[in-house]
Backbone as JSON, one array per atom type, in Angstrom:
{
  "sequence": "XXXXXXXXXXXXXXXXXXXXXXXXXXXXXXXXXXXXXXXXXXXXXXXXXXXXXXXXXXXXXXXXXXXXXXXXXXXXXXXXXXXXXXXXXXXXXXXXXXXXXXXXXXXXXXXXXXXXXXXXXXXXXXXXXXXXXXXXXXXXXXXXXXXXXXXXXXXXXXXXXXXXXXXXXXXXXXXXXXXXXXXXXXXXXXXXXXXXXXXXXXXXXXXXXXXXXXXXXXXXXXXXXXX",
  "N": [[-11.61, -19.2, 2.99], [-10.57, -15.92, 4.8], [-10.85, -14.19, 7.12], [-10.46, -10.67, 8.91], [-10.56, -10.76, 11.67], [-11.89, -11.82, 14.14], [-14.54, -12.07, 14.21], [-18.29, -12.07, 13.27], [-19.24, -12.26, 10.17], [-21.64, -10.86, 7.91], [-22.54, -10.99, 4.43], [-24.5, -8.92, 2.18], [-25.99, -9.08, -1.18], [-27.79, -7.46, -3.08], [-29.8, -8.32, -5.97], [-31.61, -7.51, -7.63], [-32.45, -6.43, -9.4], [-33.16, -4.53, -12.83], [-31.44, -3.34, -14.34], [-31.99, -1.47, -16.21], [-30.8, 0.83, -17.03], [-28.5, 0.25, -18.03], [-29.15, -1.99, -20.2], [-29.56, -4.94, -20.64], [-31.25, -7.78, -21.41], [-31.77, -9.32, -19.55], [-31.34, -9.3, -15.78], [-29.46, -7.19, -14.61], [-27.21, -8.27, -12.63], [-26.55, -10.74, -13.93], [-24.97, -10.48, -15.99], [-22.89, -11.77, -17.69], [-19.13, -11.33, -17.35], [-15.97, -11.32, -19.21], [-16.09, -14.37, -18.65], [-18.04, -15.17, -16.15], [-20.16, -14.48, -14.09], [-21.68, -10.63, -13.06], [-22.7, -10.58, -10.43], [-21.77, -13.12, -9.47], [-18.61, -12.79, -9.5], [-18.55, -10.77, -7.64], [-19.7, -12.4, -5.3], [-17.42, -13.93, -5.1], [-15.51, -12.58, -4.51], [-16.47, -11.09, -2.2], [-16.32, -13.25, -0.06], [-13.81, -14.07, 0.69], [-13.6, -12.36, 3.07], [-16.1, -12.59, 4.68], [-18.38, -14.91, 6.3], [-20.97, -15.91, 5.55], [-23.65, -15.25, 2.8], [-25.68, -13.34, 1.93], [-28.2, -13.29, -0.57], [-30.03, -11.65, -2.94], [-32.66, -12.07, -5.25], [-34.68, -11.64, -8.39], [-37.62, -14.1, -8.46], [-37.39, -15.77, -10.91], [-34.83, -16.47, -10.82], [-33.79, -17.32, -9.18], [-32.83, -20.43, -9.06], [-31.0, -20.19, -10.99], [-29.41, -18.44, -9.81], [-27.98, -20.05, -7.46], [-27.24, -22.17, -8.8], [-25.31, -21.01, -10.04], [-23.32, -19.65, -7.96], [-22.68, -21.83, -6.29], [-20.18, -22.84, -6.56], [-18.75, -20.9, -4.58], [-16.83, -20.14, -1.63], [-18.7, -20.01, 1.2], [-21.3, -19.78, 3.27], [-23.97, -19.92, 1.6], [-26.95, -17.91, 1.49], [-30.21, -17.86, -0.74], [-32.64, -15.09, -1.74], [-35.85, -14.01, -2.76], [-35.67, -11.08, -3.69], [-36.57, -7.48, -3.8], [-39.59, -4.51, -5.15], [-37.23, -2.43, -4.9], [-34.06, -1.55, -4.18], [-34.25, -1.11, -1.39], [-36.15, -3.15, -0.67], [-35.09, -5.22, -1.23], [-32.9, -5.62, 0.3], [-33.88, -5.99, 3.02], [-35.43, -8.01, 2.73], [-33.22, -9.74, 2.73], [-32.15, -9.52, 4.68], [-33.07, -10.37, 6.61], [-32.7, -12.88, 6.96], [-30.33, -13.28, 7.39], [-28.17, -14.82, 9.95], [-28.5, -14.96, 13.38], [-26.38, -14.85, 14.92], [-24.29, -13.23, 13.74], [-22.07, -10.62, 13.57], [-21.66, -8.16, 12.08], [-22.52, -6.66, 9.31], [-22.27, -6.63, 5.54], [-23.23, -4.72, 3.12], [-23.4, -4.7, -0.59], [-23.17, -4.38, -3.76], [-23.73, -5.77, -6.72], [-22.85, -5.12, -8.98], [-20.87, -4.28, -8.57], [-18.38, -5.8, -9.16], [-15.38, -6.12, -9.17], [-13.94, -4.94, -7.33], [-11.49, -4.31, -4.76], [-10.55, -6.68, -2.26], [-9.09, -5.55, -0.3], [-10.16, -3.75, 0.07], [-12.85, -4.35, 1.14], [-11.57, -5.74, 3.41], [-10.64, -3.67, 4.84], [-13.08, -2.04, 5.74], [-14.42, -4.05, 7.19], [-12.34, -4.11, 9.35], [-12.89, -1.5, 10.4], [-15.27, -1.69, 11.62], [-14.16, -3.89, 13.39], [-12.72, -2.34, 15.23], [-14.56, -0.61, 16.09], [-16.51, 1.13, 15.03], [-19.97, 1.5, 13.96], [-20.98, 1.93, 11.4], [-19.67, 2.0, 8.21], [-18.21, 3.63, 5.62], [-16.93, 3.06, 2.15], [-15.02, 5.51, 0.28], [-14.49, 7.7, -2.31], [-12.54, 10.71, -3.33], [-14.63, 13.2, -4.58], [-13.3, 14.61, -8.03], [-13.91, 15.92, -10.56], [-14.98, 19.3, -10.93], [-18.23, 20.49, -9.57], [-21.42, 21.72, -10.72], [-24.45, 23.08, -9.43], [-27.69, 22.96, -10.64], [-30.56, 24.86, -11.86], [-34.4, 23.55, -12.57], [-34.5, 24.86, -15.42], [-31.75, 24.05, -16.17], [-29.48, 25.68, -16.36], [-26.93, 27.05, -14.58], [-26.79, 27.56, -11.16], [-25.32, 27.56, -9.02], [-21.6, 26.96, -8.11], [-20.46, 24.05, -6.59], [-18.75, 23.74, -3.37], [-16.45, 21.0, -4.19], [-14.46, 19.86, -1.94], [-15.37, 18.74, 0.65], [-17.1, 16.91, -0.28], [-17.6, 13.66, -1.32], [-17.15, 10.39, -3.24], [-19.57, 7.68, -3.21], [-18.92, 4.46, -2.65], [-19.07, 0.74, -2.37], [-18.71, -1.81, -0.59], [-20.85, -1.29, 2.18], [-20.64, -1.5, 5.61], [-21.94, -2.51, 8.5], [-22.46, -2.49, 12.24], [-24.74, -5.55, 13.26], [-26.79, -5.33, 14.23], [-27.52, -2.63, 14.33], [-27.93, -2.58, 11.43], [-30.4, -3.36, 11.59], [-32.24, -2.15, 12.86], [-32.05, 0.48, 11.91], [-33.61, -0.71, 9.14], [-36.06, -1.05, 10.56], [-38.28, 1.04, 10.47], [-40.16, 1.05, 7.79], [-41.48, 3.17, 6.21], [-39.08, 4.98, 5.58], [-37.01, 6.03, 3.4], [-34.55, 5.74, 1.53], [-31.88, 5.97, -0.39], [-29.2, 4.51, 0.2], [-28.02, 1.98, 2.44], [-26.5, 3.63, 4.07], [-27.87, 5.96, 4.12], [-30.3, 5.5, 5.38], [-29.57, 4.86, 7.94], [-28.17, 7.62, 8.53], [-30.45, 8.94, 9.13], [-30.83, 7.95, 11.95], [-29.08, 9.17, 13.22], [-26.42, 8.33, 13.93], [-22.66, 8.63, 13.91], [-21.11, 7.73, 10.67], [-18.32, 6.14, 9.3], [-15.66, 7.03, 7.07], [-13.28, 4.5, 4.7], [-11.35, 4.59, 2.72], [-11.76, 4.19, -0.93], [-11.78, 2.86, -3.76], [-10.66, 2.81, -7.29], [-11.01, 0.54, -8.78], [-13.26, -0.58, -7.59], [-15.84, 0.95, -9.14], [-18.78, 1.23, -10.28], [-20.48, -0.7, -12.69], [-22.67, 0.54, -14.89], [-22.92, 1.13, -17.63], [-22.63, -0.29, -21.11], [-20.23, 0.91, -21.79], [-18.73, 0.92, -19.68], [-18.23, -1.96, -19.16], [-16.45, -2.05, -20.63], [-14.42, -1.06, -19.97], [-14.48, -2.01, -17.46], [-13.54, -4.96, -18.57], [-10.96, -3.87, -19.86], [-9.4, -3.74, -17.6], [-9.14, -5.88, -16.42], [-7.77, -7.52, -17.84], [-8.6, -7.82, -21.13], [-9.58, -6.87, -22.52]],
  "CA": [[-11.99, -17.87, 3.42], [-9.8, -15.42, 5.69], [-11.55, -12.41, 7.58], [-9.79, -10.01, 9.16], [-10.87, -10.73, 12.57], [-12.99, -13.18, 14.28], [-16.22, -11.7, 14.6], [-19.0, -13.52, 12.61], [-19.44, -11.05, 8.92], [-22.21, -11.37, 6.5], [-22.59, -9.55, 3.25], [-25.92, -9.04, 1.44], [-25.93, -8.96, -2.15], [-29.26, -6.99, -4.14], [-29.29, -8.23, -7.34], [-32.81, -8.13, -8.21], [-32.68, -5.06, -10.25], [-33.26, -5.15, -14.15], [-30.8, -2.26, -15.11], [-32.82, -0.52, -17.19], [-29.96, 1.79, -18.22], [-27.55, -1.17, -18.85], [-30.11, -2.04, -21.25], [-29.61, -5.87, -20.84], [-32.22, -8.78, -21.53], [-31.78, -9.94, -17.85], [-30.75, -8.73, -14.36], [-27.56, -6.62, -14.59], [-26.38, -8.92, -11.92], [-26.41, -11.81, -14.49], [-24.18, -10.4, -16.94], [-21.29, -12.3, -17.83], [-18.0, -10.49, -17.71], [-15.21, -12.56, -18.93], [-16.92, -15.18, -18.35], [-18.46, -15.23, -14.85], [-21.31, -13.11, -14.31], [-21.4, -9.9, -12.15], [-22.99, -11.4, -8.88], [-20.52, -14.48, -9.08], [-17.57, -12.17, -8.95], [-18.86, -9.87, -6.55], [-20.19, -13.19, -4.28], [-16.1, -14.31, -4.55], [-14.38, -11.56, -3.24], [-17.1, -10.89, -0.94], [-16.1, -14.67, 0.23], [-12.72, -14.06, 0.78], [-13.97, -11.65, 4.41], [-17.94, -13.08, 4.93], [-18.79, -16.56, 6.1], [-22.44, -15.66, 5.58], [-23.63, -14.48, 2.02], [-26.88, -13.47, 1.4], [-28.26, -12.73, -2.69], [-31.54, -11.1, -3.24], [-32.77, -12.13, -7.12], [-36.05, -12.09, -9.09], [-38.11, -15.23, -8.18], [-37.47, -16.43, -11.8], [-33.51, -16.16, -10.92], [-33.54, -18.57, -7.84], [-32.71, -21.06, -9.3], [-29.72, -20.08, -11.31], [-28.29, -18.09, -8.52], [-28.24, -20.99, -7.14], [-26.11, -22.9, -9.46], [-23.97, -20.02, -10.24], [-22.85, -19.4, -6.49], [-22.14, -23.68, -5.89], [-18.48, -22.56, -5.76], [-18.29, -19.77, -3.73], [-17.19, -20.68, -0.18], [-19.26, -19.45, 1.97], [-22.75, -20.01, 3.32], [-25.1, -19.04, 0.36], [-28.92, -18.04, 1.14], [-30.89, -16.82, -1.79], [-34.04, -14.86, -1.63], [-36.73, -13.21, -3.68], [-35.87, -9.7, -3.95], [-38.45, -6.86, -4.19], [-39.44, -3.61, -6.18], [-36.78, -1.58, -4.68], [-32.93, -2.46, -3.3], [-34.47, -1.17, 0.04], [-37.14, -3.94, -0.2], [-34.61, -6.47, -1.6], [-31.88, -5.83, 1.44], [-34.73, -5.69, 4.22], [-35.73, -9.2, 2.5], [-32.42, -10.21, 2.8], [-31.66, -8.84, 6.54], [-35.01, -11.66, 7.38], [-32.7, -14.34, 6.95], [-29.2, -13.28, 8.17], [-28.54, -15.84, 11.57], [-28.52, -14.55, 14.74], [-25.03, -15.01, 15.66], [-23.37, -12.54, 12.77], [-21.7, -9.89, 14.32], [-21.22, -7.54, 11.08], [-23.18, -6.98, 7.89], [-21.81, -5.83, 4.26], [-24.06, -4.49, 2.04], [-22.62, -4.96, -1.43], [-24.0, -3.42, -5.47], [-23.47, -6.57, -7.61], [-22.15, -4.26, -10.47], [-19.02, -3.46, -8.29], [-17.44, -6.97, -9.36], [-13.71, -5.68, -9.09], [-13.79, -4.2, -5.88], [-10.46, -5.06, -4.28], [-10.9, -7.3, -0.9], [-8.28, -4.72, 0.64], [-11.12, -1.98, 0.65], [-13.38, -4.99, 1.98], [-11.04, -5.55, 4.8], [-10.83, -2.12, 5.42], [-14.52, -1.5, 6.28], [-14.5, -4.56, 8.18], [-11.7, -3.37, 10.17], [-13.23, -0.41, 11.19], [-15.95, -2.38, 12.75], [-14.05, -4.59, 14.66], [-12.54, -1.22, 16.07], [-15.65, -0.28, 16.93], [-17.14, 1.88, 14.22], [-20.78, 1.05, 13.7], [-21.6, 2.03, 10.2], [-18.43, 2.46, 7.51], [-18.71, 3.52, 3.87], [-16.02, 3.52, 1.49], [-15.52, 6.73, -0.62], [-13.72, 8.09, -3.14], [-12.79, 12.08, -3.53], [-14.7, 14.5, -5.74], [-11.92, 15.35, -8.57], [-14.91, 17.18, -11.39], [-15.93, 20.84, -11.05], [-19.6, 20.32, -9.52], [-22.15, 22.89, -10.69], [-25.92, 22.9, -9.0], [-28.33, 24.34, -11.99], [-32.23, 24.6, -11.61], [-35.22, 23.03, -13.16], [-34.28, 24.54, -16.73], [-30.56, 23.65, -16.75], [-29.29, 26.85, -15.98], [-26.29, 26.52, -13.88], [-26.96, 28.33, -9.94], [-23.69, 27.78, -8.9], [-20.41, 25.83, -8.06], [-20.59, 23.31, -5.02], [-17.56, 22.91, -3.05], [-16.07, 19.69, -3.61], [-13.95, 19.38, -0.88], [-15.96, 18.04, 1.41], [-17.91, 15.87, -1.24], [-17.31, 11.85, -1.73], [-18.34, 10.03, -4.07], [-19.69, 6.78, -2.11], [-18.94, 3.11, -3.16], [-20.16, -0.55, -1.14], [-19.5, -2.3, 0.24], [-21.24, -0.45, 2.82], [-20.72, -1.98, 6.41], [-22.63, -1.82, 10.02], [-23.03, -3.79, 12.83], [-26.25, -6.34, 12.78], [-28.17, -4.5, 15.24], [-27.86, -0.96, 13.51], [-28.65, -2.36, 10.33], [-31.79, -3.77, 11.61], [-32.98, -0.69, 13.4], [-32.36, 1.39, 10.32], [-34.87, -0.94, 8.53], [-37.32, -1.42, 11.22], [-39.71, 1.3, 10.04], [-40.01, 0.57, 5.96], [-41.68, 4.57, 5.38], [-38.22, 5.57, 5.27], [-36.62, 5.59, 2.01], [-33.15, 5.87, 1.19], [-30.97, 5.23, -2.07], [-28.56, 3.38, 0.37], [-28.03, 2.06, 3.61], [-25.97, 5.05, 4.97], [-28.81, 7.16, 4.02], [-31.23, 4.85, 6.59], [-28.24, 5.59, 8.85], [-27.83, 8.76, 9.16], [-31.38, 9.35, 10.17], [-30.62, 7.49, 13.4], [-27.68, 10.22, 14.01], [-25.46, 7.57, 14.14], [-21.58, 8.89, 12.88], [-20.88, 6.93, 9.71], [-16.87, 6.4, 9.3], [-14.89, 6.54, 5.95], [-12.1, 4.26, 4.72], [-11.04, 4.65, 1.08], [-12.58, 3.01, -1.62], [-10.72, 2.09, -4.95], [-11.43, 3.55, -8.52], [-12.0, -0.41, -9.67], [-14.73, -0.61, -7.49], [-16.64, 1.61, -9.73], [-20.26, 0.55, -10.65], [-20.92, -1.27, -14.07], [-23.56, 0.95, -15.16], [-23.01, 0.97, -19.15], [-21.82, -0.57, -21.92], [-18.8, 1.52, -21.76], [-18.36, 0.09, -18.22], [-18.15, -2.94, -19.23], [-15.29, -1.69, -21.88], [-13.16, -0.69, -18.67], [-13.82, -3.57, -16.48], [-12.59, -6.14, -19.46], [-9.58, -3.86, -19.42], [-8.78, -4.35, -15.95], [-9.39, -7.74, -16.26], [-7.09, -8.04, -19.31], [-9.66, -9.21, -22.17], [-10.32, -6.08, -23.77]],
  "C": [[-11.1, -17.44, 4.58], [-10.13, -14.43, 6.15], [-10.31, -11.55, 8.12], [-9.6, -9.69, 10.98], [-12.0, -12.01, 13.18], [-14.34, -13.36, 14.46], [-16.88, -12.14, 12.74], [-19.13, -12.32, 11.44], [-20.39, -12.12, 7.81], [-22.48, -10.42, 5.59], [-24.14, -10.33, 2.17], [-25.61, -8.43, -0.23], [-27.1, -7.98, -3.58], [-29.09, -7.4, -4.91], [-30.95, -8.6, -8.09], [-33.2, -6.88, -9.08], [-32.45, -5.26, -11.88], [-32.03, -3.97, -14.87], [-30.6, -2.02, -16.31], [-31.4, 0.26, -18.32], [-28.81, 0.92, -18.94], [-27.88, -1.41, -20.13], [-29.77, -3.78, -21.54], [-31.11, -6.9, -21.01], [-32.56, -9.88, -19.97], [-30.9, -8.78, -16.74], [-29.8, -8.02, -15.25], [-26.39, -7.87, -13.81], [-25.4, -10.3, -12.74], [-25.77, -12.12, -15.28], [-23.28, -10.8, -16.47], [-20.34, -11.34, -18.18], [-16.86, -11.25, -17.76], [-15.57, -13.7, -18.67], [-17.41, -16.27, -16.88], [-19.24, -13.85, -14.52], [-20.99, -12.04, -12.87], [-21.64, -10.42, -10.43], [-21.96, -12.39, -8.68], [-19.72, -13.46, -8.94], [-17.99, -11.28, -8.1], [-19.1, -11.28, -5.16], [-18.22, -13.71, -3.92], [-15.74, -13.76, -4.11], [-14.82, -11.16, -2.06], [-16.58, -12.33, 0.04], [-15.08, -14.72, 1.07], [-13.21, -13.06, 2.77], [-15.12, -12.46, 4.95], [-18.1, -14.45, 5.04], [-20.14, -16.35, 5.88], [-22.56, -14.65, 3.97], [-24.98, -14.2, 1.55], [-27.64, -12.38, 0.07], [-29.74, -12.41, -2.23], [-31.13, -10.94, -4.95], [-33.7, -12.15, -6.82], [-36.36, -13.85, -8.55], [-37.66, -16.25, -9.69], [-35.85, -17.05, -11.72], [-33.03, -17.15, -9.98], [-32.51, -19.71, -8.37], [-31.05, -21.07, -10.03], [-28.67, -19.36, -10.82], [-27.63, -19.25, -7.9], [-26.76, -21.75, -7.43], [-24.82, -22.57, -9.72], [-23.14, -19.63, -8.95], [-22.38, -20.5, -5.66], [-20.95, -23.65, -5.76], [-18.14, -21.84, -5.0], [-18.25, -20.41, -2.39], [-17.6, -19.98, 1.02], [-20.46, -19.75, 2.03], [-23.44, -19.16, 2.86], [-26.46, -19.32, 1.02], [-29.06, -17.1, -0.38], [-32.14, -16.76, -1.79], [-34.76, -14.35, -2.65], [-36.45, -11.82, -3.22], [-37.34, -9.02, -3.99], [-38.31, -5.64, -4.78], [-38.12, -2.6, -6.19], [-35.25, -2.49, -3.51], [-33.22, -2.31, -2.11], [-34.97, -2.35, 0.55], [-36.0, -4.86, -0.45], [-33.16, -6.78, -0.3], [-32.48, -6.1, 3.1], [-35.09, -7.08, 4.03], [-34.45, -9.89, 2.91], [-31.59, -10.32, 4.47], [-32.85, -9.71, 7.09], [-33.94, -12.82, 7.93], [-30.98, -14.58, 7.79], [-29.25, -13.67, 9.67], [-27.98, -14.75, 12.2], [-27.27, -14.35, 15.13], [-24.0, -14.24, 15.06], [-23.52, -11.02, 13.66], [-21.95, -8.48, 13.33], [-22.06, -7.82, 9.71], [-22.81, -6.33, 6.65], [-22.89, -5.91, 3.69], [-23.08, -4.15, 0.97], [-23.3, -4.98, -3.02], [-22.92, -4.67, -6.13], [-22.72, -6.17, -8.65], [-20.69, -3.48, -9.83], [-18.71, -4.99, -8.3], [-16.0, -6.67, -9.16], [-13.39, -4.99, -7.96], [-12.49, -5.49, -5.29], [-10.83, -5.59, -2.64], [-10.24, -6.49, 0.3], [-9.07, -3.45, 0.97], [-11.94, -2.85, 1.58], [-13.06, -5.23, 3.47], [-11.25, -4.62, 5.49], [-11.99, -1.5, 6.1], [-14.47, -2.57, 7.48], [-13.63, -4.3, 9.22], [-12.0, -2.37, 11.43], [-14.32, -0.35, 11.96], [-15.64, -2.8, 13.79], [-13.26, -3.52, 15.62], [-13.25, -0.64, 16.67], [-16.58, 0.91, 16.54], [-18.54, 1.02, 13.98], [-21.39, 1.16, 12.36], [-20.26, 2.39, 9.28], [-18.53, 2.16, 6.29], [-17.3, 3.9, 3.17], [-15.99, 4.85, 0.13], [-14.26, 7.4, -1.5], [-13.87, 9.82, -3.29], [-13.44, 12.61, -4.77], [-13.9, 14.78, -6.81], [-12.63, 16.65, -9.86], [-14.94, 18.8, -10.74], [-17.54, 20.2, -10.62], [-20.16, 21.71, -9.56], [-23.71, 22.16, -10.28], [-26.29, 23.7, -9.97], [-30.03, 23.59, -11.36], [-32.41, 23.39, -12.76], [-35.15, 23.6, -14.94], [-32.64, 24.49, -17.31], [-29.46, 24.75, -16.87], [-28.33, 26.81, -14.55], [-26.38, 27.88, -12.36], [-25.55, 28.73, -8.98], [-22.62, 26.93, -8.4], [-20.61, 25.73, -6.76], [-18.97, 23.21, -4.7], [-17.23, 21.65, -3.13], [-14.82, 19.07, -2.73], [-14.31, 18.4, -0.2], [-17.0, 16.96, 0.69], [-16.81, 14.76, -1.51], [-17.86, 11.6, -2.77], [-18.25, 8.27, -3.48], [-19.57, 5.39, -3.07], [-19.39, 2.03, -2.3], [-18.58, -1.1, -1.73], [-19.61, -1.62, 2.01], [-21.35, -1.48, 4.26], [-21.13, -1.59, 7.75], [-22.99, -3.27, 10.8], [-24.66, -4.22, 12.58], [-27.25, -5.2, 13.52], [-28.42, -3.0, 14.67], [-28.51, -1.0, 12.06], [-30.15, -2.58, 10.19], [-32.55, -2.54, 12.2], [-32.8, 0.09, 12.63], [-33.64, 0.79, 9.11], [-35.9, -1.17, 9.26], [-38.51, -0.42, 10.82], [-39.0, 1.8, 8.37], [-40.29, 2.45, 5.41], [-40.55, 5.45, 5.42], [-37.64, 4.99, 4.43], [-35.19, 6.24, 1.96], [-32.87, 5.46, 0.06], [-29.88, 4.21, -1.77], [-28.28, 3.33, 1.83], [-27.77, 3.06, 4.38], [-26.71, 6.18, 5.29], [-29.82, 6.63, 5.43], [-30.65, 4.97, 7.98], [-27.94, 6.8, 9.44], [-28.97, 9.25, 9.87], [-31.47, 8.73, 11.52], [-29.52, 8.48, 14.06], [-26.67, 9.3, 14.11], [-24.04, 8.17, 13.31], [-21.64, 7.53, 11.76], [-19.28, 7.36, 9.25], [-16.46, 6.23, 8.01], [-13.85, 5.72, 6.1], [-12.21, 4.26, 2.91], [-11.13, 3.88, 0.26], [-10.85, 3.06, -2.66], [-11.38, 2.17, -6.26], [-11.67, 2.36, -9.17], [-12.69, -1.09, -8.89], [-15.81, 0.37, -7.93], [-18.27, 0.74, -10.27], [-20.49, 0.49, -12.21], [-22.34, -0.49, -14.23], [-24.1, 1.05, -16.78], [-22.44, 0.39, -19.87], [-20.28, -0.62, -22.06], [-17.83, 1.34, -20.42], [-17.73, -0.79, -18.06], [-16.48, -3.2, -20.01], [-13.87, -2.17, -20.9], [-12.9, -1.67, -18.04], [-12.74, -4.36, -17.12], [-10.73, -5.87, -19.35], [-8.48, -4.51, -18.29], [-8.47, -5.61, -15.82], [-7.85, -8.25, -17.4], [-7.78, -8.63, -20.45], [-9.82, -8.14, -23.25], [-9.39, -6.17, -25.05]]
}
């Protein structure tokens, strides 16, 4: 493992989600791609920055997280996840030690995420950014339409991202963003911004895109060379 700096980095993993729209027979996380499942390649490259790695799975999953993560170098915890990635990163933020300077939050289904965007967030920590999301520009036409589909009208996308993980903040901000649970977010940055805290970009990378379908899966292999 080689960080980018010497301050202590741990990266949290969710992977206790059944993705529904995937439409697999297990986790999403668990799918094999090429043959090494999404969480394993996401836990390596995370590896390569993070001496600290902590997985949130299903209780039934323990066990073969477990086995599947025995190479990765880096100090593996694995926890029981819960209904929601809020609950399963707040489970996971229990166990992260005391002495980690830096925390990645990190979407199992971005397996291909290059370590040079990873750096990059961490970077902009040890500069002294407290929360840093990687993001990719807008390039669609966005239209806003009501409740029957009926288009209201065109959003600027200028100023629109479209946001990728691994999503990084020092320890202490990420814990005071989860200290009270009746706030709900879709992702850390969101728990973030209600503290007012700035949140800094550095540029993501179009193959950290999120494995969400079938046809996802098509692309990765490409990348990979398999398809």
């Amino acid at each position: 493992m080689s960080g980018v700096a010497a301050s202590r980095v741990a990266a949290i993993i969710p992977a206790a989600g059944l993705g529904v729209r995937f439409g697999a027979q297990q986790p999403k996380a668990f799918f094999e791609l090429a043959g090494l499942s999404l969480l394993t390649r996401s836990a390596l490259v995370l590896a390569t920055q993070a001496e600290v790695i902590v997985v949130a799975v299903p209780a039934e999953y323990v066990a073969i997280a477990a086995q599947e993560l025995d190479s990765v170098d880096s100090e593996i915890h694995i926890v029981i996840g819960g209904a929601t990635r809020q609950d399963s990163v707040a489970a996971a933020m229990a166990v992260v030690p005391e002495d980690i300077d830096f925390v990645l939050v990190h979407d199992a289904a971005r397996p291909l995420v290059p370590g040079a965007v990873i750096a990059d967030v961490i970077q902009e920590l040890v500069d002294g950014s407290q929360a840093v999301i990687p993001v990719l520009p807008v390039v669609d036409t966005i239209k806003r339409v009501d409740n029957n589909g009926d288009v209201v009208e065109t959003v600027d996308r200028n100023s629109l991202r479209r946001v990728q993980t691994p999503q990084g903040f020092t320890k202490a901000l990420l814990t005071e963003a989860f200290a009270d649970p009746t706030h709900v977010a879709t992702d850390e940055a969101g728990l973030v911004e209600r503290l007012g805290v700035p949140i800094r970009t550095v540029a993501g990378s179009e193959r950290a895109f999120k494995i969400t379908t079938p046809d996802d899966v098509a692309f990765a292999l490409s990348l990979l060379g398999e398809a």
